[in-house]
Structure formats: C-alpha cells, structure tokens
C-alpha positions in Angstrom: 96.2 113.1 117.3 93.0 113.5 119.6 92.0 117.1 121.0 89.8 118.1 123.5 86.9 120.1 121.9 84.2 122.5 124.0 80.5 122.5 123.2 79.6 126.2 123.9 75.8 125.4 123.8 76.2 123.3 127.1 79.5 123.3 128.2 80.5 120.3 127.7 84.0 118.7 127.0 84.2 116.1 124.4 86.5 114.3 122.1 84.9 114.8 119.0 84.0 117.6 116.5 80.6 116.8 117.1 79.0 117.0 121.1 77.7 113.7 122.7 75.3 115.6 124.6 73.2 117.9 122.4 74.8 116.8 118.8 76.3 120.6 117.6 79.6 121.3 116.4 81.9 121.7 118.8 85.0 124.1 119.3 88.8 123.0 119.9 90.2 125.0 122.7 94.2 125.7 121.7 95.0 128.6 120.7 95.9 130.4 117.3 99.6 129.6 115.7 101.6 132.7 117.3 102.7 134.5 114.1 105.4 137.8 114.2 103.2 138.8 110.8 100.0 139.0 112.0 97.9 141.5 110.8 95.4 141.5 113.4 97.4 141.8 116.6 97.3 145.2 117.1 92.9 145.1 117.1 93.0 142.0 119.5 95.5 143.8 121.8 93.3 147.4 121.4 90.0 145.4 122.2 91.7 143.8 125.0 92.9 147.3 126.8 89.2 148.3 126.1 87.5 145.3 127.6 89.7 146.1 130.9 89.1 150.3 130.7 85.5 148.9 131.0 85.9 146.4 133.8 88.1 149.0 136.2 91.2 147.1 136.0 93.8 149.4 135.0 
C-alpha cells in the first residue's frame, strides 16, 4: 500500500520515501499507533498545555 510522504526541506508531497524535487528523505504524514500503554503520553500532553500557555490560548 502507497502513502503520501512530506518533504519538510521544500514542502513538497510525494509518493516516495525519497523527494522528486530536491532528492532527501522524506516523512510519512499518519500518525503514531494510538497505544493505552504509552509511556510518553503524559510529556506530549504537558508540552502541548505549554505550547498553548505560551501562545495565549487558554
């Protein structure tokens, strides 16, 4: 099965791992497996309140 990848050198969407454009690796864009177990969650969702404290959204 084909994914859409992002080059984050030029912004560009591509079908392949590698961009047609400038010729670096590019990035798939889904998201992480959810997962009850993860470890990490509770850093992601801290960083997140921070990043918005910062911006003046809550």
């Amino acid at each position: 099965m084909k994914h859409i990848y992002l080059c984050h050198k030029c912004n560009v969407f591509t079908m392949s791992e590698l961009c047609t454009k400038c010729g670096s690796k590019a990035s798939t864009l889904k998201p992480p497996k959810y997962s009850p177990e993860d470890k990490y969650a509770g850093y992601r969702r801290q960083a997140m309140q921070e990043e918005r404290e910062k911006r003046g959204l809550i």
